[in-house]
C-alpha positions as CSV (number, residue, x, y, z in Angstrom):
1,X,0.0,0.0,0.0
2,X,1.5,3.1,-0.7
3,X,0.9,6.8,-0.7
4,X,0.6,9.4,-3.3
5,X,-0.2,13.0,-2.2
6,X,-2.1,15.1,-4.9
7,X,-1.6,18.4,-4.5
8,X,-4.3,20.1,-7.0
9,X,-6.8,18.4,-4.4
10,X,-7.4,18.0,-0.6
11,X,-7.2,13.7,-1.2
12,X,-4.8,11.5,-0.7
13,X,-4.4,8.5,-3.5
14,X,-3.1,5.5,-2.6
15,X,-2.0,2.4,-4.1
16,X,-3.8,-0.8,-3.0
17,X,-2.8,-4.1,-4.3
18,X,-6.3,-6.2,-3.9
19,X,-5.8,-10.0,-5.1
20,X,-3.1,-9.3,-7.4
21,X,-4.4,-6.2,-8.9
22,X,-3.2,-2.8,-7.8
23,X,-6.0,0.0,-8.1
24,X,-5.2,3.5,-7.1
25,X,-7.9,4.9,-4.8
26,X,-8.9,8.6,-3.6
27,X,-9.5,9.6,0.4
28,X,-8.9,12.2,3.1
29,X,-5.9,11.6,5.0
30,X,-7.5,11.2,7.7
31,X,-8.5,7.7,6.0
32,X,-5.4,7.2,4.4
33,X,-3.1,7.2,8.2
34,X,-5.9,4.6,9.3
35,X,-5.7,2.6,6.2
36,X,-1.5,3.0,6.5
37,X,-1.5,2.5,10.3
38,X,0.2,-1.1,11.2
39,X,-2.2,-1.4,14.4
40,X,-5.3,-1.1,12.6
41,X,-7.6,-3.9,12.8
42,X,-7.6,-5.7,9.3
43,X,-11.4,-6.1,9.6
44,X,-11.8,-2.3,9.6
45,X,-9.2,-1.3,6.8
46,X,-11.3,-4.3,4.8
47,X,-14.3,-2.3,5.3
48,X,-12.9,1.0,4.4
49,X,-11.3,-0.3,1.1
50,X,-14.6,-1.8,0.1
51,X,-16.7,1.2,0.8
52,X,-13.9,3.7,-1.0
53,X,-14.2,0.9,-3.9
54,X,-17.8,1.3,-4.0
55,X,-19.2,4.6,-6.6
56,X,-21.0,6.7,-4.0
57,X,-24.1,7.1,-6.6
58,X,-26.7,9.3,-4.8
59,X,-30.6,9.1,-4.4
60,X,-32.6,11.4,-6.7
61,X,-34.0,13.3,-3.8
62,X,-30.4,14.0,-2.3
63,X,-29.0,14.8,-6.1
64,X,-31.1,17.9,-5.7
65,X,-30.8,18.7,-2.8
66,X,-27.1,17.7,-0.6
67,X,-28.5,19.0,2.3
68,X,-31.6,16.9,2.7
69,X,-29.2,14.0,4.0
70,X,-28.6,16.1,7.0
71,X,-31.1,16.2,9.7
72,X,-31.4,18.1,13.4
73,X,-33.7,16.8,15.3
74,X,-36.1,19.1,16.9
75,X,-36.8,18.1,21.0
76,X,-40.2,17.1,19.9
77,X,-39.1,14.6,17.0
78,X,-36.4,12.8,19.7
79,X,-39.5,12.3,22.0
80,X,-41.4,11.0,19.6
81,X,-38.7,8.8,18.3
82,X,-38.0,7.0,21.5
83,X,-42.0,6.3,22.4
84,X,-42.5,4.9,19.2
85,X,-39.3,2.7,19.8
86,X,-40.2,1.7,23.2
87,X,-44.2,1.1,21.9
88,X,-42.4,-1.7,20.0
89,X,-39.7,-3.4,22.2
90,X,-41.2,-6.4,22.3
91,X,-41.7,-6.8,18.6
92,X,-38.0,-5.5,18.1
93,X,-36.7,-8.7,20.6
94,X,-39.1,-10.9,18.6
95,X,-36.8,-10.6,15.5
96,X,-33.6,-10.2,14.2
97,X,-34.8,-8.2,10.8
98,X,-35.9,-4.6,12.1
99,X,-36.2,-3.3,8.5
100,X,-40.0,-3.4,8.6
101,X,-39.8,-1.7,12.3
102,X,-38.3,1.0,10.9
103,X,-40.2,2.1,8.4
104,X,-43.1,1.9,10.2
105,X,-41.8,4.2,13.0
106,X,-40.7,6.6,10.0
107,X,-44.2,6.8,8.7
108,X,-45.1,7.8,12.4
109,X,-42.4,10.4,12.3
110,X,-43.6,11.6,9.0
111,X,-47.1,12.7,10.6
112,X,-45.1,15.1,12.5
113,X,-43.2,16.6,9.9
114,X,-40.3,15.0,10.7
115,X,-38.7,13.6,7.5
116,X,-35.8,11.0,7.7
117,X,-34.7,8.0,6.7
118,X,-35.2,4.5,8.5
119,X,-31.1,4.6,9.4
120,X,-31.3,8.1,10.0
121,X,-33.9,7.2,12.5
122,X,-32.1,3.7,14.0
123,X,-28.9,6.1,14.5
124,X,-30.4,8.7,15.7
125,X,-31.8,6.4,18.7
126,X,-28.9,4.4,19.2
127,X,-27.3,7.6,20.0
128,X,-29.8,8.7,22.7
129,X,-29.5,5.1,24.6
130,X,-25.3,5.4,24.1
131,X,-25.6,8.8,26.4
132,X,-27.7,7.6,28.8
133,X,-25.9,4.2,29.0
134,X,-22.6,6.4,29.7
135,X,-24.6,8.3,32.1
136,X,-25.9,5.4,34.3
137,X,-22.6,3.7,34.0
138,X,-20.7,6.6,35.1
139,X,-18.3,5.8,38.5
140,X,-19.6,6.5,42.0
141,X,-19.0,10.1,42.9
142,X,-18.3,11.2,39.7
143,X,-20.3,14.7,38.4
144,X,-23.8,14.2,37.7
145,X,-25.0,14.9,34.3
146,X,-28.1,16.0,32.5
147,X,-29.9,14.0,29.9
148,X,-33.2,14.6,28.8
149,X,-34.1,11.6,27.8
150,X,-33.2,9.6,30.9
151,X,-36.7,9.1,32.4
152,X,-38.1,7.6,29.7
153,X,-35.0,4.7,29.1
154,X,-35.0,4.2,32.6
155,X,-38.4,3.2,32.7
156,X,-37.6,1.1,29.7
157,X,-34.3,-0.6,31.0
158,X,-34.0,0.1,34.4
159,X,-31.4,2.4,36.4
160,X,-28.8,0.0,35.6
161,X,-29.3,-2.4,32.9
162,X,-25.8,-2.6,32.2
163,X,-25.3,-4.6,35.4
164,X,-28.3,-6.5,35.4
165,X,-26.9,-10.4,34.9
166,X,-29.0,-12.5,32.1
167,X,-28.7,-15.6,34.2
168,X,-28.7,-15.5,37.9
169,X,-27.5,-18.6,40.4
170,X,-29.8,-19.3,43.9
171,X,-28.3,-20.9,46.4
172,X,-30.4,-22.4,49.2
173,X,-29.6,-23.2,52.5
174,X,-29.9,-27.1,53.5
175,X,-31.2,-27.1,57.1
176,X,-29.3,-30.7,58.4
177,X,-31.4,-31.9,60.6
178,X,-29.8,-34.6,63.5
179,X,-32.0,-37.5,63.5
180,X,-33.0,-37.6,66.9
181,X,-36.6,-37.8,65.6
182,X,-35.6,-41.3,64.9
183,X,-36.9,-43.6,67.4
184,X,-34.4,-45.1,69.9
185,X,-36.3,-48.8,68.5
186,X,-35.2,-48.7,65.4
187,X,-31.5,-48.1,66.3
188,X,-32.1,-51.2,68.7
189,X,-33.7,-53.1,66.1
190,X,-31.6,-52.4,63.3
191,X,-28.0,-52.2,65.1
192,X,-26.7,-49.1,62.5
193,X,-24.8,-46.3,63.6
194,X,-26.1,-43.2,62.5
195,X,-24.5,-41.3,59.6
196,X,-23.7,-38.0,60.6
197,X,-24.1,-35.7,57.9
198,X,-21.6,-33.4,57.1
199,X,-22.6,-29.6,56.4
200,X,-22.8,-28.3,53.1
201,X,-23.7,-24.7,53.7
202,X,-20.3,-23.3,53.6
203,X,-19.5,-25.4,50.3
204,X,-22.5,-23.7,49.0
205,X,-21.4,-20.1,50.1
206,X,-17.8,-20.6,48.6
207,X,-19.4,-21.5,45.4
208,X,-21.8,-19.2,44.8
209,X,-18.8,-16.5,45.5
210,X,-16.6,-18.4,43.1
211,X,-19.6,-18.4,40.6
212,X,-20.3,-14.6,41.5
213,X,-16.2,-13.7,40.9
214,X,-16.3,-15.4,37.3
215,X,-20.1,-13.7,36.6
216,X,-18.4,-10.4,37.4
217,X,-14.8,-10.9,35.6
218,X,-16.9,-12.4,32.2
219,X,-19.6,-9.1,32.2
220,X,-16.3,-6.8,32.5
221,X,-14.8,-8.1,29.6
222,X,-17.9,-8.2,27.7
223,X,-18.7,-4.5,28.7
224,X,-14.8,-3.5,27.5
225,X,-15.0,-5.4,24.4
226,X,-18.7,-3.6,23.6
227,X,-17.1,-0.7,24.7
228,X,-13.9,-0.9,22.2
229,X,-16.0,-2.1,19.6
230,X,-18.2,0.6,19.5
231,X,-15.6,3.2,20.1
232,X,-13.8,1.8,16.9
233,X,-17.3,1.8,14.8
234,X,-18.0,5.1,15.4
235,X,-14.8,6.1,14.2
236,X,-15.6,4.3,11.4
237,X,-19.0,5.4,10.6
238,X,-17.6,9.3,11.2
239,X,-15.1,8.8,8.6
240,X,-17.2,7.3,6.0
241,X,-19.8,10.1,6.9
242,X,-17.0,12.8,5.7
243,X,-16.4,10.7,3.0
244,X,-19.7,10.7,1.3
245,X,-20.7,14.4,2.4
246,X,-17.2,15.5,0.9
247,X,-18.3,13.6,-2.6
248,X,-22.0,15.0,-2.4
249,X,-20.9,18.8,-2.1
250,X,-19.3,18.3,-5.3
């Protein structure tokens, strides 16, 4: 891969050799020192080649008008937007294809004026519940900060749902009893020594705190590998944003 500055323009071209082939390709540099970077993750760079591979061919609608793609939601419309999302929760866990969702909750939003796109509309939310997630999740003592919207996904997910374990483990206590109930006849009749049963409440404690220890180390790394994840998308999605207003202001 290597790098060709072109001075007449604000890009960057570079030289990508894809299965044999070498094709010369156009980005901000911004892009390029990701693409060049040796500790970027291959998955992203394959993702960023693709999409600068791809002709960024435009709607009709955004053709005439560039700034139609753009939308700032008014307080109203973000309302509006999450009680139509929470309205449907349980249809949106039912399924894995939220395509259909979507549009239907734009149609709603159309009735107020408000005019986007389904993904404008499934980012715009998942933006909402990523402030107040960092908001509920922020350390003890810290600052307190305003959100809006925090009401209403509290009473959707709770005040913490990001330490709320899936799968929880009871333990119950096992009263031993000592088998004097037993009548002093049988023991006559039968000549057995009673078994003295050993007590398996503390077993049962140190378990459930082994089980606890491991529940809290796995959601720990799950919540830091969300976290990078999502750090690292929205890295991605902001460059590719740029990429495609930059080409439709042309």
């Amino acid at each position: 891969m290597d790098q060709c500055t072109n001075k007449e323009a604000t890009k960057v071209l570079l030289n990508i050799n894809i299965k044999g082939v070498n094709k010369e390709i156009a980005c901000s540099k911004n892009v390029a020192d990701i693409l060049l970077c040796p500790a970027t993750d291959p998955a992203i760079k394959e993702t960023l080649i693709q999409n600068l591979l791809q002709p960024t061919t435009l709607p009709a609608k955004m053709e005439d008008d560039p700034q139609s793609s753009l939308h700032f939601w008014k307080e109203n419309e973000e309302d509006h937007l999450i009680e139509l999302r929470h309205q449907r929760m349980d249809d949106f866990n039912k399924t894995r294809n939220h395509a259909s969702l979507w549009n239907d909750i734009v149609k709603e939003l159309e009735r107020i004026g408000c005019k986007v796109t389904s993904q404008q509309a499934s980012n715009k939310y998942a933006s909402l519940k990523k402030k107040w997630k960092e908001i509920i999740d922020l350390p003890t003592g810290s600052e307190a900060r305003y959100f809006r919207h925090k009401a209403a996904f509290d009473n959707q997910f709770g005040m913490k749902a990001s330490t709320r374990p899936k799968y929880t483990v009871d333990t119950e206590e096992t009263n031993i009893g000592n088998d004097k109930q037993q009548s002093e006849n049988d023991n006559e009749q039968t000549g057995a020594k009673k078994k003295k049963c050993k007590p398996t409440k503390r077993k049962s404690q140190e378990l459930f705190d082994f089980l606890t220890h491991k529940h809290d180390d796995f959601k720990e790394d799950m919540k830091n590998m969300h976290s990078d994840k999502m750090r690292r998308m929205d890295r991605l999605l902001d460059l590719y944003e740029r990429e495609v207003d930059a080409s439709s202001t042309k």
